[in-house]
C-alpha positions in Angstrom: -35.3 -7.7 -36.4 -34.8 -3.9 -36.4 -35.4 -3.8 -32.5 -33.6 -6.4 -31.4 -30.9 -5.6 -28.6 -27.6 -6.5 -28.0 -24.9 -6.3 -25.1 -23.9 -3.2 -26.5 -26.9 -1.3 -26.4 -27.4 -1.7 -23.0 -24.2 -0.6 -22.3 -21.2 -3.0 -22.4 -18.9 -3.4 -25.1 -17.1 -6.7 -24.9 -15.1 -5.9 -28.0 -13.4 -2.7 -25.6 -12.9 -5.6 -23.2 -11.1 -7.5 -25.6 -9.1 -4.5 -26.7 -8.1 -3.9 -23.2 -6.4 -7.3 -22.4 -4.8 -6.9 -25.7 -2.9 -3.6 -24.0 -1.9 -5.2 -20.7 -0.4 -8.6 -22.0 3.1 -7.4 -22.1 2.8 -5.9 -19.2 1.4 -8.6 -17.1 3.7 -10.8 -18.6 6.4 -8.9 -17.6 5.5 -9.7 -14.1 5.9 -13.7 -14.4 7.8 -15.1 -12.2 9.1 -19.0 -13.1 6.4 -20.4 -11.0 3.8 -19.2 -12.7 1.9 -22.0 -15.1 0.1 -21.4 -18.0 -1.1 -18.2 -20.0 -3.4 -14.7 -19.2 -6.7 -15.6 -20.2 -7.4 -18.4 -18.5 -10.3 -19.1 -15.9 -8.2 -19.0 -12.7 -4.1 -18.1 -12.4 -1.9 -20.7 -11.4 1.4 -20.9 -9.4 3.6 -23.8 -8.4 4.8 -23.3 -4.8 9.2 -23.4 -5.3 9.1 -26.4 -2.7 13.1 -26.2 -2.9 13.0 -22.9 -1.5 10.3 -23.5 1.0 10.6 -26.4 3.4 7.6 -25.9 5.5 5.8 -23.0 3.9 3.0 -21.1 5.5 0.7 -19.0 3.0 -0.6 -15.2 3.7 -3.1 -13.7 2.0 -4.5 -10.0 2.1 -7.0 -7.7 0.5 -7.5 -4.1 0.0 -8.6 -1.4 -2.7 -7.7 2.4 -2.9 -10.3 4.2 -0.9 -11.4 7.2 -1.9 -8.2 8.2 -3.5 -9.7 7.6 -6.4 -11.9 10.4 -6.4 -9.2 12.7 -6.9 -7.6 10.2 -9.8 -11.0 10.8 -11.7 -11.0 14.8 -10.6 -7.8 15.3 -12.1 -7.9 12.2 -14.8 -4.7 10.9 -13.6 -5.4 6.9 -13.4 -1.4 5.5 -13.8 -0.4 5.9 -10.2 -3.4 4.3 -8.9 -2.8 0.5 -9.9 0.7 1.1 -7.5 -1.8 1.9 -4.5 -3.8 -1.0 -5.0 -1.0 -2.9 -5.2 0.7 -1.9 -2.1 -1.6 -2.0 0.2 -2.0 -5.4 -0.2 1.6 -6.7 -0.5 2.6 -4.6 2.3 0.1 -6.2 4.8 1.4 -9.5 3.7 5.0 -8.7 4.2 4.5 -7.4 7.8 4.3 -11.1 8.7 7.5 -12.0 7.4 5.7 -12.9 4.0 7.5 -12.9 0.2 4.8 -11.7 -1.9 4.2 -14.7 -4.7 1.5 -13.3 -6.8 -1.5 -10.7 -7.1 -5.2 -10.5 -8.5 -6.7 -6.9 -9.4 -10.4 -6.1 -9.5 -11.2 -3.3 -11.9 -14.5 -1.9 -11.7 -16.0 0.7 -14.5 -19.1 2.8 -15.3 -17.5 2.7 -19.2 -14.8 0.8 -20.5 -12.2 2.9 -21.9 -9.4 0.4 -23.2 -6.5 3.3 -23.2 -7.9 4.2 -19.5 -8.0 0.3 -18.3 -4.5 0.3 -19.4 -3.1 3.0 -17.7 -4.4 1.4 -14.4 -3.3 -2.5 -15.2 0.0 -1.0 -16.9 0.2 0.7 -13.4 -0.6 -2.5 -11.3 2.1 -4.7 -13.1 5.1 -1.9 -12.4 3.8 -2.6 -9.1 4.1 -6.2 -9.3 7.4 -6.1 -10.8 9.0 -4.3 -8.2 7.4 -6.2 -5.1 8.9 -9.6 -7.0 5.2 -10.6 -7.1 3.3 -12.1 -11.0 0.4 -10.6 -12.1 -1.6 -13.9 -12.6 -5.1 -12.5 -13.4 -7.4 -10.2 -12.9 -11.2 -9.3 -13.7 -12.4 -5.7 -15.6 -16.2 -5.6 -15.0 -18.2 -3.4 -17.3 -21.4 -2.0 -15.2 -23.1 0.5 -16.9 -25.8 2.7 -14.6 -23.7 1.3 -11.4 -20.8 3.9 -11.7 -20.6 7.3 -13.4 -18.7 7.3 -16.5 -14.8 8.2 -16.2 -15.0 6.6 -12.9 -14.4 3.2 -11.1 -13.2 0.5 -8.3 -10.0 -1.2 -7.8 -8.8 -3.5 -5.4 -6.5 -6.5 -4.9 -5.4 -9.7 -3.5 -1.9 -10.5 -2.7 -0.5 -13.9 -1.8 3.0 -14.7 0.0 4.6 -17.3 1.3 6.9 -17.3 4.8 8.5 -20.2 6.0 7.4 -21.4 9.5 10.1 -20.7 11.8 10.8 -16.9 10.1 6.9 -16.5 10.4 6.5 -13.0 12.0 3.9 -12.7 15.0 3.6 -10.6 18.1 4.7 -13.5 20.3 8.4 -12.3 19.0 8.3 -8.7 20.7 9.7 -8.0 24.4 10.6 -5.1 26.3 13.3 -3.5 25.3 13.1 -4.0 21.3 13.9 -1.0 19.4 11.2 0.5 16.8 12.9 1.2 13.3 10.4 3.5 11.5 10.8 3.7 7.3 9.8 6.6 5.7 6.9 7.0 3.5 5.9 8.5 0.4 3.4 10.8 1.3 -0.1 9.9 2.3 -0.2 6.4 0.4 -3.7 5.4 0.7 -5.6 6.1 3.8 -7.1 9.3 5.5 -8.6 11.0 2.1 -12.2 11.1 3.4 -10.6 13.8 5.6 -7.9 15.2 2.8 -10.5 15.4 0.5 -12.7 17.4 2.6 -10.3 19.7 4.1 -8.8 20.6 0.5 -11.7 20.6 -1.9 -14.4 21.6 0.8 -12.6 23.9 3.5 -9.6 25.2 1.4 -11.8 25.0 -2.0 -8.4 23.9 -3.9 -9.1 22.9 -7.4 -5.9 20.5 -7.7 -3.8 22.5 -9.6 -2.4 25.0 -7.2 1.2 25.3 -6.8 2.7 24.8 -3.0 6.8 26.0 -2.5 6.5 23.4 0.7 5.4 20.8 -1.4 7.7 21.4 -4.3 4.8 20.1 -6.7 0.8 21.2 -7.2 -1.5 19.6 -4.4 -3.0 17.5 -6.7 0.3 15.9 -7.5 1.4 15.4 -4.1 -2.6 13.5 -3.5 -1.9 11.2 -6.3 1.5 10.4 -4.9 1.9 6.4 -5.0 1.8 4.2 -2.0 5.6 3.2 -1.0 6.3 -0.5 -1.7 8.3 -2.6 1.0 9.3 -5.7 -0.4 12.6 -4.9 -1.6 13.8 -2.9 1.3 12.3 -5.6 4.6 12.8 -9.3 2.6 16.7 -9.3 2.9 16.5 -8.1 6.1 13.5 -10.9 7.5 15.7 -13.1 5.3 19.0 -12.2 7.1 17.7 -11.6 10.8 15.0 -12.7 13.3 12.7 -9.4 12.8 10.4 -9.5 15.9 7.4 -7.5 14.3 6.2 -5.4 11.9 3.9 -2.7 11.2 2.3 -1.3 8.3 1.3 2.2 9.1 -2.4 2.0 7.2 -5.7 3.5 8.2 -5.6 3.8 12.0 -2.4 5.5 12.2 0.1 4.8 14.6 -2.7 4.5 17.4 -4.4 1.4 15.5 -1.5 -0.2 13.8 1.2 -0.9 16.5 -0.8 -2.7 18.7 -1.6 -5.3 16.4 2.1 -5.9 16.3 2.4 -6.6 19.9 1.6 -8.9 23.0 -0.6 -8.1 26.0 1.4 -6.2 28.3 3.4 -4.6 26.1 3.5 -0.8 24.0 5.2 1.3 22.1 7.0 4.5 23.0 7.7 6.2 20.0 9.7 9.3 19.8 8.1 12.3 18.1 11.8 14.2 17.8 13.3 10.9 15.6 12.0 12.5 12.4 11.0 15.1 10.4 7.3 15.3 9.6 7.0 16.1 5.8 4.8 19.3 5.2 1.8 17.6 3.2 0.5 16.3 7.1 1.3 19.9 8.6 -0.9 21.9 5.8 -3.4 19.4 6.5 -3.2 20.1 10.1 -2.8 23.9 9.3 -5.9 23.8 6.8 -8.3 21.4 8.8 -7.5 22.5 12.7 -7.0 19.2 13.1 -5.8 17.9 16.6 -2.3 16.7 16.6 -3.5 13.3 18.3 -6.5 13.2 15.4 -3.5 13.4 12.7 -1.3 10.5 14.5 -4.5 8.3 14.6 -5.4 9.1 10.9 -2.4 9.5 9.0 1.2 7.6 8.5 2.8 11.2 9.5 5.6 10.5 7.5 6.5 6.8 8.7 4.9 4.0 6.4 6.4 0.8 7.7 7.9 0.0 10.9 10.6 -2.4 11.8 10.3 -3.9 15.8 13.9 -6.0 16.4 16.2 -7.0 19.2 18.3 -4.3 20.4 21.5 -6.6 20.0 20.5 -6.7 15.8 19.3 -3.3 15.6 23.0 -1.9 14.9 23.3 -4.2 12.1 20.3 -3.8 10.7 20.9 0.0 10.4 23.8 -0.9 8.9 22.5 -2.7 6.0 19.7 -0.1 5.6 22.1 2.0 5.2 24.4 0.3 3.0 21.5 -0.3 0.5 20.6 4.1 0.6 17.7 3.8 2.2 16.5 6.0 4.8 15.2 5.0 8.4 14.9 6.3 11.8 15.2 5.1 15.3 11.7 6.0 16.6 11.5 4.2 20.2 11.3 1.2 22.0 9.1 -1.1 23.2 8.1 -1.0 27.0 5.4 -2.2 29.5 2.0 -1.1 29.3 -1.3 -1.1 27.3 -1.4 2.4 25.4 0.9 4.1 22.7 2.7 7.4 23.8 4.3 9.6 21.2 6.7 12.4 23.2 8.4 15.0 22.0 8.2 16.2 18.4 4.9 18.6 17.7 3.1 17.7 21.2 3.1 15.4 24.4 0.4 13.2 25.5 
């Protein structure tokens, strides 16, 4: 029948779907971990809890995509960074509670399935994995034609972790007087880009490709930087001492995010002096007029992951960060009240 119609026609090719697995498997399975069972492909990944390890375990799960980061991925067809942000933001939430992350599912959404495109974005994902400690277990890559533009597309991700019971990290933990180890970030990671975007592309008209001494790379670059992951750096340290909270600087800021960290009563008084503020947030502020507060409450400012612990541990701890070259800084304490205060630095409240 001459008009008969296929799959194809309409606008999904399942044999660039097939093609597409066939360019991730090694890297997925590059990602396994000894608990995972079976093979990619299957209806639903599988993963045998090591109940030597874990005693009394208590799962955490979390979800998250990129935002609108990934307008700027498709504006300056750059798509191998993005699978880390997907990643991260998911396996960082988890941690915060004292989680190990165990394994993670992606959800790749396209308007035209591009195996070579796919697979800079899964290939992406599973470096991602790898370096968290977490398997790549499955995943889904929908085809939907007339529901996005071609060259463009949707990714999130589900992370799951496992903490044991007693080193599970809550906000019953935190007291006055616990000292606030700040991380640094990467950059922007993944939250605040409704804003970026419009204050580059819109108010400064940038194109991407522009060149910035205080940046030491194009603006487009910097934008596309990755989202820092956590795992490596905070799991021998919730393994080693009794962190009392965590926070994963995300959308929100710092105004959002420590709260959720702590008890009724209690806030944070972080110094604005205890680091340097890298110079991607101050053109922003620069470009945009935006209000010092309004950048604190949107952005990570330079600080991606806190630490909250006991003031008698905090020594040690700084020790060991140290020991393993990582950064950190001591950015305050914990005190009474119901309202985060940053002082010093840029501004006072």
């Amino acid at each position: 029948m001459s008009d008969a119609l296929t799959y194809k026609d309409a606008g999904v090719d399942i044999d660039a779907g097939n093609a597409s697995v066939d360019l991730i498997k090694e890297s997925v399975k590059a990602t396994y971990r000894k608990e995972v069972l079976g093979d990619l492909g299957g209806f639903g990944g599988l993963f045998a809890v090591d109940t030597e390890k874990y005693k009394n375990p208590v799962l955490v799960s979390g979800t998250d995509g990129v935002g609108t980061k990934l307008k700027i991925a498709f504006m300056l067809d750059k798509h191998d960074t993005i699978g880390q942000d997907a990643v991260a933001m998911c396996v960082n939430d988890i941690l915060v509670q004292g989680a190990e992350p165990l394994f993670f599912l992606d959800y790749l959404a396209v308007g035209k399935l591009v195996p070579e495109s796919v697979a800079d974005i899964v290939k992406g994902v599973a470096r991602a994995c790898k370096e968290s400690g977490c398997a790549l277990i499955g995943g889904e890559t929908a085809e939907m034609r007339g529901f996005y533009k071609e060259g463009e597309y949707d990714i999130a991700g589900f992370a799951v972790g496992v903490v044991e019971r007693d080193k599970l990290i809550t906000s019953e933990r935190v007291k006055e007087g616990d000292i606030i180890i700040g991380l640094p970030s990467s950059g922007l990671h993944s939250n605040g880009y409704t804003l970026v975007r419009k204050i580059v592309f819109e108010k400064e008209n940038l194109k991407g490709d522009e060149y910035f001494d205080e940046l030491g790379k194009t603006i487009g670059e910097e934008l596309l930087t990755p989202t820092r992951l956590y795992p490596k750096i905070c799991l021998p340290l919730i393994e080693k001492y009794n962190i009392c909270g965590m926070v994963h600087i995300t959308g929100g800021g710092f105004y959002e995010n420590i709260p959720r960290a702590l008890p009724k009563g209690l806030t944070a008084e972080i110094d604005g002096d205890s680091w340097r503020i890298p110079n991607i947030f101050k053109l922003l502020k620069k470009w945009g007029n935006v209000d010092w507060k309004e950048m604190y409450r949107t952005f990570n400012m330079g600080i991606g992951m806190i630490l909250i612990v006991d003031a008698n541990d905090a020594k040690s701890i700084c020790s060991d960060l140290q020991a393993a070259n990582e950064k950190y800084y001591e950015i305050g304490r914990v005190t009474k009240g119901d309202k985060v205060t940053i002082k010093g630095g840029v501004f006072n409240e």
